[in-house]
N, C-alpha and C positions, 0 to 999 in steps of 0.2 A: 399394439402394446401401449401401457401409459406409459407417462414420466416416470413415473417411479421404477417400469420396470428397464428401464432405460439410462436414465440418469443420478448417478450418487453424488452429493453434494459433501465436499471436505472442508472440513473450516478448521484454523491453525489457530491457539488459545494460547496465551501467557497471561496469568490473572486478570482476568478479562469478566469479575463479578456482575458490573455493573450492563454489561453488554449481551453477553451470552444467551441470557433467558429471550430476549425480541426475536435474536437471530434465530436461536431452535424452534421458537412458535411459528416462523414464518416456514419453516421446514418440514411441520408435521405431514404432511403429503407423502415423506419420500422413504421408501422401504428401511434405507440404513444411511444413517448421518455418522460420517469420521471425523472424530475431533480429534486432531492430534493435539497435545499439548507440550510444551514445553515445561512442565516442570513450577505452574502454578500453584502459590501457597495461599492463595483464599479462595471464595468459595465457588468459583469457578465448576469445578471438578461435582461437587455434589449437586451442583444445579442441572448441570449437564446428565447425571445419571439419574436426575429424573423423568429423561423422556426416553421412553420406551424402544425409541426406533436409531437410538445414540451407541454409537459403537468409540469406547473411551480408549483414547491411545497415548503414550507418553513417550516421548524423541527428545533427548538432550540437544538444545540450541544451538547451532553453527552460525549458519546464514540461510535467507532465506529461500536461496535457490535449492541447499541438501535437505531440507529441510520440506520444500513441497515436492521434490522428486522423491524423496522415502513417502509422505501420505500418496501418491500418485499411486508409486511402483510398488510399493513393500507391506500394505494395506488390505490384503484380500479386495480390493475393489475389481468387483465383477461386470458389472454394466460395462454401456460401449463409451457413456459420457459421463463426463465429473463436471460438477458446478465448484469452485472454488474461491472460496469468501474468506475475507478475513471476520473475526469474530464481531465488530464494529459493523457490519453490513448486514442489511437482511432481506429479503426476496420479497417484493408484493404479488398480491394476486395476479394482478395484468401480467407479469413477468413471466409468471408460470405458464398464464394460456397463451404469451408469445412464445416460448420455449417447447409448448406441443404444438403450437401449429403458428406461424411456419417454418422456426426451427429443426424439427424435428422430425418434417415428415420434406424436408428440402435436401438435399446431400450435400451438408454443410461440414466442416473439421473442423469451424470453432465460432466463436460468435462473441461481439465484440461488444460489452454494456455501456451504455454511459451511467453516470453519478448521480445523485440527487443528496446535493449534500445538506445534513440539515444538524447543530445544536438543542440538543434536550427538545427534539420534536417541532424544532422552528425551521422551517425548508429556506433556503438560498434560489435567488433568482439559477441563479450557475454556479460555478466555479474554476478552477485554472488548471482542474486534473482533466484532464481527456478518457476519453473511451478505452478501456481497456477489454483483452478476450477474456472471459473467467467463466465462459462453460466451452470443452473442447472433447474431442478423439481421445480417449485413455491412448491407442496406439499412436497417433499424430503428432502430439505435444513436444514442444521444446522448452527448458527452462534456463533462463538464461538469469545472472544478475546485476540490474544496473544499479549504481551509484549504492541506498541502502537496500533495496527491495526486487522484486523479484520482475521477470517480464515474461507473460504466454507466450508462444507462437507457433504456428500450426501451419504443418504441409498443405495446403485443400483450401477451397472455398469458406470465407469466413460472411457470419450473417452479422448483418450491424442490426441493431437491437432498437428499436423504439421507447419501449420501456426501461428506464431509470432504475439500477440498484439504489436503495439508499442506505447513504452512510451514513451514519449517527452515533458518533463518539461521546460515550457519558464518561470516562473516564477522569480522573482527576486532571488539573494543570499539573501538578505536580509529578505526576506521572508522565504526562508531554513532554513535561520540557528534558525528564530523565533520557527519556526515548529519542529528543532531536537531537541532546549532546554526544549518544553515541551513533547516531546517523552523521552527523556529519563529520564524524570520523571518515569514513570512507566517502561521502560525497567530497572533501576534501579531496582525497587519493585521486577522484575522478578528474577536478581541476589541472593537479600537474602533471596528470597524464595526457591531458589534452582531451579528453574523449566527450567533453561536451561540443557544440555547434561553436562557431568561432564568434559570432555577435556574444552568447549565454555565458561562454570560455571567459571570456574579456572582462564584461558587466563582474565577474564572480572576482577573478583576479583583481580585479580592480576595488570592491568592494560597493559599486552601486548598487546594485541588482535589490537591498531590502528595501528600498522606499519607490521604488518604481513595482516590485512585485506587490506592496504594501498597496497603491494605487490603484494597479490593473484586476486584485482580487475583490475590493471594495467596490470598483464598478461590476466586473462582474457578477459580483456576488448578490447588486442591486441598487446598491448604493444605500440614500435613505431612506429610498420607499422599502427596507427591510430592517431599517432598525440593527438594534444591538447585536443580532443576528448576523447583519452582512459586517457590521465593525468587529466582532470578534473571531471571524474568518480574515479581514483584514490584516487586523493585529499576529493572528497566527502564520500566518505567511510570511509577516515582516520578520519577525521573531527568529522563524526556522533559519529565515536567510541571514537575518544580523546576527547568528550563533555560527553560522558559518564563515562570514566575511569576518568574523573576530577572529577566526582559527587561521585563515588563510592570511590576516594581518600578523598574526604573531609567527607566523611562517614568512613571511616578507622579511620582515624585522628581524627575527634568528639569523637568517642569511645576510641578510646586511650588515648584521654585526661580526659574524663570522669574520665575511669578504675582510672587513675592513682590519680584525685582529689581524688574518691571513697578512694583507698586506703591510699592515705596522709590521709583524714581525719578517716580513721580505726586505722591507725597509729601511731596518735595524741592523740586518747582517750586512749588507753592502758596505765596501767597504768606504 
């Protein structure tokens, strides 16, 4: 059997114009593409109905674990495997023919991509996301959600990938930085719940973690030998984390103003 009659590819959309159209061309191979959508008001939606093999869905936005368990479970998806991208990702060739073979003909339950992360077509030496599973077992799968986003995992043998998804966000700044202010809403939550690594826990509480994640994404990313490219992966990283370390200072400071009302007025009643 080929890929296509094997594997359906689901990709989750919120006005996602400028994106969409790379992702679906890298898809024309595959019998039936699920776009769920969240409820996009540009042109998203019509771009997407114009490829033939596009099956157009619409789910009101929760989070993003109910969110890929309804495209997973509630989707007519038939196949034994789903590939699952966000809209910003798109599949190159080589990926495909590691995906038939030896993907696909190995008795794997999920398989684990790394990134290729790149700006308006300019590639990054690396970057600081790690490999993640995003083709797995329609039956096997777990969806679980950390901090803002979502995480695979899969009962069975999982294939680590040679071939690179690449990511390629054309999206506006101004659309980023909408999207980090409500992400670390909950990466927040995850801080004083304790449920990051205790060095990561600290660094975030403590509020260093943007200039040292600012440093370790610019080497990885290349440094100079990539230009504007690896500086603006740089900057974004810093960004993410100093919107965050701003949120968990003003959460330090509420509570220490509290404490301190608290005990002025303990202070006060004594006799």
């Amino acid at each position: 059997m080929s890929v296509a009659d094997l594997v359906t590819p689901l990709v989750l959309t919120y006005n996602e114009e400028p994106n969409i159209g790379r992702t679906l061309d890298s898809l024309r191979w595959a019998n039936r593409v699920v776009v769920l959508d969240s409820g996009s008001t540009d042109q998203t939606e019509a771009i997407a109905r114009n490829y033939a093999n596009v099956s157009w869905l619409v789910r009101k936005f929760d989070n993003h674990r109910a969110q890929w368990e309804y495209g997973i479970r509630e989707t007519g998806i038939t196949t034994p495997f789903v590939l699952a991208l966000d809209a910003d990702m798109h599949a190159p060739d080589e990926l495909l023919r590691e995906i038939e073979d030896p993907f696909l003909t190995g008795n794997f339950a999920g398989g684990s991509m790394p990134f290729d992360y790149r700006y308006s077509g300019h590639a990054l030496a690396g970057s600081l996301c790690p490999p993640q599973i995003r083709i797995f077992r329609k039956d096997s799968v777990k969806v679980d959600q950390s901090d803002h986003t979502q995480i695979f995992s899969v009962s069975g043998k999982i294939y680590q990938f040679r071939t690179r998804l690449i990511h390629d966000d054309r999206k506006s700044l101004e659309r980023w930085v909408e999207s980090q202010l409500r992400y670390q809403v909950l990466n927040e939550q995850t801080i004083w719940s304790n449920a990051y690594p205790p060095l990561k826990g600290f660094l975030r509480r403590v509020g260093l973690m943007p200039p040292i994640v600012g440093l370790l994404a610019y080497v990885k990313a290349g440094g100079p030998f990539y230009g504007a490219a690896a500086v603006r992966y740089a900057y974004e990283r810093a960004v993410g984390e100093s919107l965050l370390a701003m949120r968990v200072m003003n959460t330090r400071l509420q509570r220490e103003q509290a404490n301190g009302e608290k005990n002025g007025d303990h202070q006060a009643r004594r006799p």
